[in-house]
C-alpha positions as CSV (number, residue, x, y, z in Angstrom):
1,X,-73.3,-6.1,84.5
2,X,-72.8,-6.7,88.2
3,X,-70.0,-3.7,88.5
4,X,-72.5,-1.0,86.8
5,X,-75.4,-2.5,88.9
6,X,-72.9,-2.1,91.5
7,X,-71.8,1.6,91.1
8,X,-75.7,2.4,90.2
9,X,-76.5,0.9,93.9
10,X,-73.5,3.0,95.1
11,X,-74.9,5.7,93.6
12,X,-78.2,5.7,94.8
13,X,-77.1,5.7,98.4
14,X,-74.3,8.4,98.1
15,X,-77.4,10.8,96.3
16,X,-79.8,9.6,99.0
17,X,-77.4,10.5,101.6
18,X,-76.8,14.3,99.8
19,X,-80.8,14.6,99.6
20,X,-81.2,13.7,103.3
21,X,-78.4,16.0,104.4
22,X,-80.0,18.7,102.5
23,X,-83.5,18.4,104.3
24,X,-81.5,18.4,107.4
25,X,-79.9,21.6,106.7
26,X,-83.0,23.4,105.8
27,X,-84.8,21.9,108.8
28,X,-82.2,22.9,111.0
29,X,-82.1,24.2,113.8
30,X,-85.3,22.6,114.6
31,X,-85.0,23.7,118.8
32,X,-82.9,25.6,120.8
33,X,-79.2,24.9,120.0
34,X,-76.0,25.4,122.9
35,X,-72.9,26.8,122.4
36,X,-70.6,25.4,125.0
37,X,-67.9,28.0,126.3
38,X,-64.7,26.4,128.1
39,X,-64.8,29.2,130.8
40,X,-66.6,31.5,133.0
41,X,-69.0,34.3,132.4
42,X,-66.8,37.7,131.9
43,X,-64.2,37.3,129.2
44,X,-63.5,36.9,125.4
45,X,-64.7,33.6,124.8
46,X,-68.0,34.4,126.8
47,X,-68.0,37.9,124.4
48,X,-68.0,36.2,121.7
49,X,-70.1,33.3,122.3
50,X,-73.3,35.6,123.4
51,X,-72.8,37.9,120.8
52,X,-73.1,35.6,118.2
53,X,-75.4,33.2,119.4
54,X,-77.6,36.4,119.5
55,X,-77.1,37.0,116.4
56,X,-77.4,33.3,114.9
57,X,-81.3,33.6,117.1
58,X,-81.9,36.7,115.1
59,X,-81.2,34.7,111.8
60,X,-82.7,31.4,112.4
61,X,-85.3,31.1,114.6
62,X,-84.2,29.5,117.5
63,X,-82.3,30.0,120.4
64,X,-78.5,29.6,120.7
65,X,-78.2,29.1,124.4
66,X,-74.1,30.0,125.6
67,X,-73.3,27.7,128.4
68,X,-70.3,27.5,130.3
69,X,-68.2,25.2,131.3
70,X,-65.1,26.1,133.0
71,X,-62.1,23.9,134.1
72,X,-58.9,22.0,133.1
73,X,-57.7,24.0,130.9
74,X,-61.1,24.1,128.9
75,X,-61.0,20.6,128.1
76,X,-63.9,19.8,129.9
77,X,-66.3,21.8,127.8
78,X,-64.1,20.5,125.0
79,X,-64.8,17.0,126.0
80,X,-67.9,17.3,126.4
81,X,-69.1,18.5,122.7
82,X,-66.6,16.1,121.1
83,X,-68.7,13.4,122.9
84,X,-71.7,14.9,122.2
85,X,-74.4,13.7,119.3
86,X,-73.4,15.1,116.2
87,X,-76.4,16.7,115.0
88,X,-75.9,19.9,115.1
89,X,-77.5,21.3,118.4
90,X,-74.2,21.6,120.4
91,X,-71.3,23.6,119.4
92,X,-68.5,24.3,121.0
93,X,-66.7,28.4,121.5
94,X,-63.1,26.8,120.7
95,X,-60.5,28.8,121.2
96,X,-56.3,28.8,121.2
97,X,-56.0,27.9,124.9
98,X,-58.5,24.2,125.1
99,X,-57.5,23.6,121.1
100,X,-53.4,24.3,120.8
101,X,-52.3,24.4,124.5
102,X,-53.6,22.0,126.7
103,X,-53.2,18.8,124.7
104,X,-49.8,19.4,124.6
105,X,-49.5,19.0,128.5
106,X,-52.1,17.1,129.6
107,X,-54.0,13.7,128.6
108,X,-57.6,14.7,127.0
109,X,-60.7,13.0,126.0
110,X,-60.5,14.4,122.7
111,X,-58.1,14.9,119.5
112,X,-58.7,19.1,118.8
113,X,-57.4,18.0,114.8
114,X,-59.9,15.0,114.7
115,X,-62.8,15.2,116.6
116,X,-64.2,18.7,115.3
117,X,-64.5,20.6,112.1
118,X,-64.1,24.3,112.5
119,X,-67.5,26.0,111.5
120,X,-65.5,29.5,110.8
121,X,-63.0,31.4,112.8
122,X,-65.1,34.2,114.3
123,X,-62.4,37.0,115.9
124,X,-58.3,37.1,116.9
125,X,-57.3,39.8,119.4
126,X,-54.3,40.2,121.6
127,X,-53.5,41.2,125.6
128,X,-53.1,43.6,127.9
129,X,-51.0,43.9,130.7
130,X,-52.7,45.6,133.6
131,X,-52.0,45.7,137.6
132,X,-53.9,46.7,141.0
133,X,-53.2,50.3,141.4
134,X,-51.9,49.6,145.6
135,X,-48.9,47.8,143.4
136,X,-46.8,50.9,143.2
137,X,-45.9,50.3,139.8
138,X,-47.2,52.4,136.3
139,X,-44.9,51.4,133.7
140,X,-43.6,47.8,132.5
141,X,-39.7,49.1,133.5
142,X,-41.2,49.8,136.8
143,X,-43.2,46.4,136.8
144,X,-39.7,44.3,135.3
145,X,-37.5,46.2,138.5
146,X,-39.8,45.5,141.3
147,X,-40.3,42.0,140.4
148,X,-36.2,41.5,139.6
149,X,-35.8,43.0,143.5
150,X,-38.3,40.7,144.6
151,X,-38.4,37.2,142.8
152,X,-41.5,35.3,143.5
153,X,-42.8,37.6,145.9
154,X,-45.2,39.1,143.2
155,X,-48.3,37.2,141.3
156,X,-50.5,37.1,138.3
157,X,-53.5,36.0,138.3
158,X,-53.8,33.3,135.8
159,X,-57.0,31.7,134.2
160,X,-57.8,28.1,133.3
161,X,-53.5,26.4,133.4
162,X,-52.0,26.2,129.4
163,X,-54.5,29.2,128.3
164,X,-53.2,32.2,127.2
165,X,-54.1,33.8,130.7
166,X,-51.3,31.4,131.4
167,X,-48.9,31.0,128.9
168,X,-48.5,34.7,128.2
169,X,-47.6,35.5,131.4
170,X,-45.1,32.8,131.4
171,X,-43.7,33.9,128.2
172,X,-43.1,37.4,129.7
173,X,-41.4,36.0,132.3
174,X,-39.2,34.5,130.2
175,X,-38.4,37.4,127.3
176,X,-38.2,39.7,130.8
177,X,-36.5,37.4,133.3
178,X,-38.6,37.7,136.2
179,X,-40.1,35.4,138.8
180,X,-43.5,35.9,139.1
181,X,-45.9,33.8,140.4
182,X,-49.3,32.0,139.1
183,X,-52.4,32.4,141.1
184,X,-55.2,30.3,139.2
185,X,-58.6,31.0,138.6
186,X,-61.2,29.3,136.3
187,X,-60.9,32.2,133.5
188,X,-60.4,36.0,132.2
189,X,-63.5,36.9,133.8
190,X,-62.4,35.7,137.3
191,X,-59.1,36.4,136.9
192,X,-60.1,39.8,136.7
193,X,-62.2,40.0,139.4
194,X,-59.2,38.1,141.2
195,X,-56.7,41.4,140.7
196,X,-60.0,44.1,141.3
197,X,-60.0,42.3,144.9
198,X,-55.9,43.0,145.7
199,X,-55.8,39.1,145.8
200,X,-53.8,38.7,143.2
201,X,-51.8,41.7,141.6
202,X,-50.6,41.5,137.7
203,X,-53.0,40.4,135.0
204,X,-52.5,39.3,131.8
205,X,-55.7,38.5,129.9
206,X,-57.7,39.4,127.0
207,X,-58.5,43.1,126.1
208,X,-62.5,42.1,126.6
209,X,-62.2,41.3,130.2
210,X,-59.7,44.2,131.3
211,X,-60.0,47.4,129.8
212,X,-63.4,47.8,131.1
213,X,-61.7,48.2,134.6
214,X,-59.2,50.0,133.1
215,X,-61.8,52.9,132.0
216,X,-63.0,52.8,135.5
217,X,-59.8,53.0,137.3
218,X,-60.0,49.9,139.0
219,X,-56.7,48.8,136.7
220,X,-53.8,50.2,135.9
221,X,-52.7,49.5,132.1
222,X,-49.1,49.1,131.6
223,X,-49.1,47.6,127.9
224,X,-50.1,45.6,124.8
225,X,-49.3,42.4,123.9
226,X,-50.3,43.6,119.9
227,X,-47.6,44.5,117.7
228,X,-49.2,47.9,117.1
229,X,-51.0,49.9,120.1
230,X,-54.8,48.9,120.1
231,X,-57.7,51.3,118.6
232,X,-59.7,51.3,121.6
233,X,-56.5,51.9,124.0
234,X,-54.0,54.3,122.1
235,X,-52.2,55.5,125.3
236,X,-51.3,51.9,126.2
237,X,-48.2,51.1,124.9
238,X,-47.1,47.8,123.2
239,X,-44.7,45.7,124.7
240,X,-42.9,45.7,121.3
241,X,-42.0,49.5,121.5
242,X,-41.0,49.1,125.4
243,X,-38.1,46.9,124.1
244,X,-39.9,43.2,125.0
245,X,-39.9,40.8,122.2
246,X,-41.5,37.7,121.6
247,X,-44.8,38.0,124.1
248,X,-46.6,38.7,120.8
249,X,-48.8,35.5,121.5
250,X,-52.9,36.6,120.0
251,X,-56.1,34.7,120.9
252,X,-58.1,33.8,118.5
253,X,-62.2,32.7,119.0
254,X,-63.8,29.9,116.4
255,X,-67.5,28.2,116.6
256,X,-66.5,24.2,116.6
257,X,-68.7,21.0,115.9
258,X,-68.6,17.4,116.5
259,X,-67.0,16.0,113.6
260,X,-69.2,14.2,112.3
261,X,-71.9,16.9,112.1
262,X,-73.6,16.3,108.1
263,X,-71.5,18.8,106.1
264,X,-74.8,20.7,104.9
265,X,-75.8,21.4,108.7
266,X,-72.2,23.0,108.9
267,X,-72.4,24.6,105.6
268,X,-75.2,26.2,106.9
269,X,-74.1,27.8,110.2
270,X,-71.0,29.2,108.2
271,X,-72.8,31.0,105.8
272,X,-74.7,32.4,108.5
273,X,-71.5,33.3,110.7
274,X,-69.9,34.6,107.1
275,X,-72.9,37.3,106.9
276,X,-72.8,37.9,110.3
277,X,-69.1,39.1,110.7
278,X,-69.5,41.2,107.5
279,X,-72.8,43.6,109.4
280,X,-71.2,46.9,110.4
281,X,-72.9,47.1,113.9
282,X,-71.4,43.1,114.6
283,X,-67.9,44.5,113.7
284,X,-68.7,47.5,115.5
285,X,-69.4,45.8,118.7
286,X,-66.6,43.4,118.2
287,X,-63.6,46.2,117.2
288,X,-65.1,47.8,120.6
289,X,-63.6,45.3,122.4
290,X,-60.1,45.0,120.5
291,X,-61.4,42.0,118.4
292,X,-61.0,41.3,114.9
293,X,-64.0,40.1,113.3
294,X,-62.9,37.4,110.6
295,X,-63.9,33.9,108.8
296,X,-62.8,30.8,107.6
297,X,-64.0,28.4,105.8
298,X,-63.8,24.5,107.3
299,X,-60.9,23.8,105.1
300,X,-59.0,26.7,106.0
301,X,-59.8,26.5,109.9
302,X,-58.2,23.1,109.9
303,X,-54.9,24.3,108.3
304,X,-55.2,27.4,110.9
305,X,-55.9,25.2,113.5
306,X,-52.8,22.5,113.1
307,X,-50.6,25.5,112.3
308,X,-51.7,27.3,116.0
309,X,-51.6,23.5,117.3
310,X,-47.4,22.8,116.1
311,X,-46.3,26.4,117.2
312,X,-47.9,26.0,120.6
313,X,-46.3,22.9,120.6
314,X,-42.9,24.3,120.2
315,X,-43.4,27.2,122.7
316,X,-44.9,25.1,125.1
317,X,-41.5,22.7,125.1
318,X,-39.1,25.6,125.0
319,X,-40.8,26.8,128.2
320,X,-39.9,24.1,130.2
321,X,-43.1,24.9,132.3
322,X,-43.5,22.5,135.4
């Protein structure tokens, strides 16, 4: 008698628990609601964010407010939302560099495999290598040569360290042999702006924060980093078809929660991000800039997300990056 009063008891609070998770979720969001992005204004993750926190204001009600956060690697943003009550009203604009990266290299406040559940993987995309045009260079042989007859006398400029703004770079240094060297900044969007002033030389970042400069002339693209030339930038070779392997190394953008954010509340926002990548104008806008519009579910983020965590892990160690 005491074990069914028991389980009935159980019971009770498990369905009470369901019912109040379900008027949260059809409450929510109740105010304004942040997204927190891990770098500056200008580049993918910032794309990304703002476009669909627009579109998650159109659907709901309320504001989603993109804040950034730049620094260390994006752990500081990252940090900051793991931290942060999980109700719901701050997400984080997770992406390869602050989730698969930088734990491998530095001590964080968070676990990326524990602390958050992946509300749906939102876009991939891949890079492009682009340089000031005073470099007198217009072709990666040309770019390969003049930094072989000059080891460490040319630079990149490199976003937040152990992002891909980084870690490509360093892996073209290493499928290429060449000595270049790392100027940092606290993102794409300044790391653009970086190479537009002739302070640094070489980028390698994000298709989003370069090709615009590109179109303008304020860039030279040399190559791809995709495995087949992009849509929006046929006459830019990949690096694949120039003869350099193993820089193949995509981005990827995902909206992130707390944890411990009630499952209904994060059922919620992924339908809604599940309808939104499916709109042809959302794709439209997103292809534009050489991203992939996709989505996961939570379960399949977390595989995604350990898998993208262990091969960083490996690449990371192989580099031998000081």
């Amino acid at each position: 008698m005491k074990n069914r009063i028991g389980c009935r008891a159980a019971g009770a609070v498990v369905l009470g628990l369901a019912v109040a998770g379900g008027a949260q979720a059809q409450a929510y969001p109740a105010k304004p609601v942040r997204i927190v992005v891990p770098t500056s204004p200008g580049g993918g993750n910032d794309f990304v964010a703002r476009t669909a926190g627009q579109r998650l204001s159109d659907r709901l009600g309320q504001q989603f407010i993109v804040e950034n956060r730049p620094g260390a690697g994006g752990s500081i943003a990252t940090g900051l939302v793991a931290k942060s009550a999980p109700d719901g009203y701050t997400l984080l604009l997770g992406f390869v560099g602050q989730l698969a990266m930088y734990p491998h290299v530095e001590q964080t406040t968070y676990d990326p495999l524990k602390d958050f559940i992946g509300v749906s993987l939102l876009a991939s995309s891949y890079h492009v290598i682009a340089v000031h045009p005073s470099l007198p260079v217009r072709s990666i042989k040309q770019l390969i040569a003049f930094a072989k007859k000059r080891p460490g006398e040319l630079n990149y400029a490199s976003g937040n360290p152990w992002t891909p703004t980084h870690l490509v770079p360093e892996l073209f240094k290493s499928a290429t042999g060449t000595n270049i060297v790392a100027i940092q900044y606290k993102g794409s969007g300044t790391a653009a702006v970086g190479v537009l002033s002739g302070e640094a030389q070489v980028i390698m970042a994000s298709v989003t924060a370069v090709m615009p400069h590109v179109r303008s002339k304020r860039l030279a693209a040399l190559a791809v980093t995709s495995p087949t030339r992009s849509p929006i930038a046929p006459e830019v070779p990949t690096l694949v078809e120039l003869g350099v392997k193993g820089v193949e190394a995509p981005s990827w953008y995902a909206i992130a929660a707390p944890a411990a954010v009630p499952r209904p509340i994060v059922d919620k926002l992924h339908g809604e991000l599940a309808a939104i990548v499916k709109l042809p104008d959302f794709r439209a806008l997103f292809q534009k800039q050489a991203l992939e519009p996709t989505s996961t579910t939570p379960e399949e983020f977390a595989v995604f997300l350990r898998g993208e965590h262990d091969k960083w892990g490996k690449i990371i160690k192989s580099l031998k990056i000081q």
